[in-house]
PANU-421588 format. One record per residue (C-alpha): residue number from 1; chain; x, y, z; residue in three letters. Coordinates in steps of 0.2 Angstrom, whole numbers, padded with zeros to 4 digits, m for minus. Layout:
BEGIN
+-----+-------+-------+-------+-------+-----+
!   n ! chain !    xx !    yy !    zz ! res !
+-----+-------+-------+-------+-------+-----+
! NUM !     A !     X !     Y !     Z ! ala !
...
+-----+-------+-------+-------+-------+-----+
REM end
This chain:
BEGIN
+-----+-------+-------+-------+-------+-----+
!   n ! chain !    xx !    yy !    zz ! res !
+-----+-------+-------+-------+-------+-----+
!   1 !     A !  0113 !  0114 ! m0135 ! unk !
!   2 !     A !  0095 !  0113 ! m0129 ! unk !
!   3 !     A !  0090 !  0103 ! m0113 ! unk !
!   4 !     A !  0074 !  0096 ! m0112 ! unk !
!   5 !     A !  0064 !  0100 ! m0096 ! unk !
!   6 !     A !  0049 !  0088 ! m0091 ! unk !
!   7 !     A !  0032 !  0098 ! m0096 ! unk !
!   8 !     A !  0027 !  0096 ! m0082 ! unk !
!   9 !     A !  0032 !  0097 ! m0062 ! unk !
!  10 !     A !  0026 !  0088 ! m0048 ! unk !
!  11 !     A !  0019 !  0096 ! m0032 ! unk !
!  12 !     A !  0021 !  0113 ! m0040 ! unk !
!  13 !     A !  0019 !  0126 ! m0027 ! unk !
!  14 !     A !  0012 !  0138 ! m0039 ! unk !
!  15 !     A ! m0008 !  0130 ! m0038 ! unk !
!  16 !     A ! m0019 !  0147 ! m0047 ! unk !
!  17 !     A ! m0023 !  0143 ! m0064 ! unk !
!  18 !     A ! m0020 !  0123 ! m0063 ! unk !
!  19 !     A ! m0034 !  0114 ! m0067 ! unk !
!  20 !     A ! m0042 !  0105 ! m0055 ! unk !
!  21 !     A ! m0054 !  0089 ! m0052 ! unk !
!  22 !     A ! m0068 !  0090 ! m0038 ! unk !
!  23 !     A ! m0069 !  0074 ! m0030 ! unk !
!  24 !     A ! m0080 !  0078 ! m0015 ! unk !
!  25 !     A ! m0096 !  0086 ! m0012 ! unk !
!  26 !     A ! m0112 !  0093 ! m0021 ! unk !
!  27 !     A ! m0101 !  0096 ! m0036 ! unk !
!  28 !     A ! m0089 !  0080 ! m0039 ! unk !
!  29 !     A ! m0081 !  0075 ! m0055 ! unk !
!  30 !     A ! m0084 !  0094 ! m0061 ! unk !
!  31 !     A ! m0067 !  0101 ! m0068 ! unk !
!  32 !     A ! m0062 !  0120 ! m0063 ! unk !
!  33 !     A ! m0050 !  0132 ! m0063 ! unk !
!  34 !     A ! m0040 !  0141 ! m0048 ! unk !
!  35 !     A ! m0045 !  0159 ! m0049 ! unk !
!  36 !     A ! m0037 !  0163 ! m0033 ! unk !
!  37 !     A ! m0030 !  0157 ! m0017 ! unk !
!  38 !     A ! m0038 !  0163 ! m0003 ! unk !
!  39 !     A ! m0030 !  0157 !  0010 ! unk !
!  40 !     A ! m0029 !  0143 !  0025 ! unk !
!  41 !     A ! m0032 !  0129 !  0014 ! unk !
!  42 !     A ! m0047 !  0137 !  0004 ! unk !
!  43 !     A ! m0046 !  0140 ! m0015 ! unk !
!  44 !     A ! m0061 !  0151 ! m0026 ! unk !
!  45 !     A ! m0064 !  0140 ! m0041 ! unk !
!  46 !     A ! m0074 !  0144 ! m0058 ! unk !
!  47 !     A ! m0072 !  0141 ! m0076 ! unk !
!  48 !     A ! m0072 !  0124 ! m0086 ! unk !
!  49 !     A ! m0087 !  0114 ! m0079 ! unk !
!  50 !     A ! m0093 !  0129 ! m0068 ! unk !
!  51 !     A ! m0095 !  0143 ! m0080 ! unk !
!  52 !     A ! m0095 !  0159 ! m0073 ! unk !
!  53 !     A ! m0101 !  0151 ! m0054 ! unk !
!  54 !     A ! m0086 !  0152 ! m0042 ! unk !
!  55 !     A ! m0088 !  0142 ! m0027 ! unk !
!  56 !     A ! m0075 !  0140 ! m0014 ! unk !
!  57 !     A ! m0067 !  0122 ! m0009 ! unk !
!  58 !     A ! m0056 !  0116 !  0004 ! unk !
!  59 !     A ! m0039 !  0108 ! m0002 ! unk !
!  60 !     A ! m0043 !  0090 !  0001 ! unk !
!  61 !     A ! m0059 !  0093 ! m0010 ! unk !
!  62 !     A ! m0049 !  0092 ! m0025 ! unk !
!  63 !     A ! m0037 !  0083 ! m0037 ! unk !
!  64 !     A ! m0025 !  0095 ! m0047 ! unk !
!  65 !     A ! m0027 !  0089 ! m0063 ! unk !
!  66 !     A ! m0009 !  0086 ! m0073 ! unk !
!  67 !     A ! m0009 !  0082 ! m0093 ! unk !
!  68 !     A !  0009 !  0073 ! m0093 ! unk !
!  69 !     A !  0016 !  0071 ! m0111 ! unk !
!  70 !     A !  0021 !  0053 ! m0116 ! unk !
!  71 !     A !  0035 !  0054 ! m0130 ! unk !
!  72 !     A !  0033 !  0040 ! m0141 ! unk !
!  73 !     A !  0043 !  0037 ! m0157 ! unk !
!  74 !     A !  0033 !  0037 ! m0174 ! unk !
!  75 !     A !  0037 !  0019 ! m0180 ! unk !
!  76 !     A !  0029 !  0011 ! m0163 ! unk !
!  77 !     A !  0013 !  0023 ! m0166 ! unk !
!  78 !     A !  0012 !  0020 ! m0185 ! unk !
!  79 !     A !  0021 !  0003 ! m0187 ! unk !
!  80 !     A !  0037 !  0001 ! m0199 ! unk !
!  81 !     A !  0028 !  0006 ! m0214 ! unk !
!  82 !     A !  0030 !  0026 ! m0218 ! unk !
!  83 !     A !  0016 !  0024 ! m0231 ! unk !
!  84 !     A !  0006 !  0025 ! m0217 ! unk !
!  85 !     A !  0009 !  0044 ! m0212 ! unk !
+-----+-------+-------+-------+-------+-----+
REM end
Protein backbone atom coordinates (compact mmCIF):
# COMPACT_ATOMS: atom_id res chain seq x y z
CA UNK A 1 0.00 0.00 0.00
CA UNK A 2 1.39 3.28 -1.15
CA UNK A 3 1.07 6.71 0.79
CA UNK A 4 0.97 9.71 -0.89
CA UNK A 5 3.44 12.32 0.41
CA UNK A 6 2.75 16.10 -0.50
CA UNK A 7 5.20 17.14 -3.63
CA UNK A 8 6.16 19.59 -1.91
CA UNK A 9 7.54 20.72 1.70
CA UNK A 10 7.42 23.84 3.35
CA UNK A 11 10.27 25.69 4.95
CA UNK A 12 12.60 22.95 3.63
CA UNK A 13 16.00 23.31 5.10
CA UNK A 14 17.57 22.05 2.20
CA UNK A 15 17.56 25.62 -0.06
CA UNK A 16 20.56 24.80 -3.17
CA UNK A 17 18.96 24.01 -6.12
CA UNK A 18 15.20 25.66 -5.36
CA UNK A 19 14.27 28.17 -7.48
CA UNK A 20 14.09 31.42 -6.33
CA UNK A 21 12.26 34.95 -6.99
CA UNK A 22 14.46 38.29 -6.58
CA UNK A 23 12.22 40.66 -5.18
CA UNK A 24 14.69 43.44 -4.20
CA UNK A 25 17.34 45.23 -5.92
CA UNK A 26 18.98 45.88 -9.38
CA UNK A 27 17.67 42.49 -10.46
CA UNK A 28 13.92 42.06 -9.24
CA UNK A 29 11.48 39.79 -10.61
CA UNK A 30 14.43 37.90 -12.25
CA UNK A 31 14.08 33.98 -11.37
CA UNK A 32 17.40 31.96 -10.46
CA UNK A 33 18.70 29.03 -9.19
CA UNK A 34 20.78 28.34 -5.69
CA UNK A 35 24.23 27.20 -6.89
CA UNK A 36 25.53 27.22 -3.54
CA UNK A 37 25.30 28.51 -0.02
CA UNK A 38 27.77 30.55 1.14
CA UNK A 39 27.23 31.10 4.26
CA UNK A 40 25.72 33.95 6.93
CA UNK A 41 22.66 34.67 5.19
CA UNK A 42 24.29 34.99 1.58
CA UNK A 43 23.35 32.68 -1.38
CA UNK A 44 25.39 32.58 -5.11
CA UNK A 45 22.62 32.62 -7.49
CA UNK A 46 22.82 31.93 -11.48
CA UNK A 47 20.84 30.22 -14.05
CA UNK A 48 17.12 30.75 -15.25
CA UNK A 49 16.79 34.56 -15.86
CA UNK A 50 20.60 35.19 -15.11
CA UNK A 51 22.37 32.87 -17.56
CA UNK A 52 25.63 32.05 -16.69
CA UNK A 53 26.04 35.48 -14.42
CA UNK A 54 26.14 34.55 -10.70
CA UNK A 55 25.64 37.28 -8.36
CA UNK A 56 25.43 36.84 -4.66
CA UNK A 57 22.05 37.95 -2.69
CA UNK A 58 21.26 38.14 0.88
CA UNK A 59 18.33 35.98 2.30
CA UNK A 60 15.74 38.53 2.47
CA UNK A 61 16.33 39.44 -1.13
CA UNK A 62 14.50 36.65 -2.27
CA UNK A 63 11.23 34.47 -2.42
CA UNK A 64 11.87 30.58 -2.81
CA UNK A 65 9.77 29.79 -5.44
CA UNK A 66 7.30 26.52 -4.71
CA UNK A 67 5.23 24.89 -7.71
CA UNK A 68 2.56 23.12 -5.48
CA UNK A 69 0.39 20.47 -7.34
CA UNK A 70 -3.53 21.05 -7.17
CA UNK A 71 -5.22 17.42 -7.69
CA UNK A 72 -8.34 18.01 -9.38
CA UNK A 73 -10.57 15.21 -10.62
CA UNK A 74 -11.19 14.96 -14.32
CA UNK A 75 -15.10 15.47 -14.57
CA UNK A 76 -14.72 19.14 -12.70
CA UNK A 77 -11.84 19.89 -15.33
CA UNK A 78 -13.68 18.50 -18.29
CA UNK A 79 -17.39 18.58 -17.15
CA UNK A 80 -19.66 15.32 -17.14
CA UNK A 81 -19.21 14.62 -20.61
CA UNK A 82 -16.24 12.01 -21.35
CA UNK A 83 -16.53 12.79 -25.19
CA UNK A 84 -14.75 15.74 -24.18
CA UNK A 85 -11.29 13.91 -23.50
Amino acid sequence: MAINYPSFTYNNPRIQGQTVFIKRGPHQGKLGIIAKVLGNERFLISQADFGSEQVIFKRSDFLVHRYRKIKVPIDRVAGKNPDVL
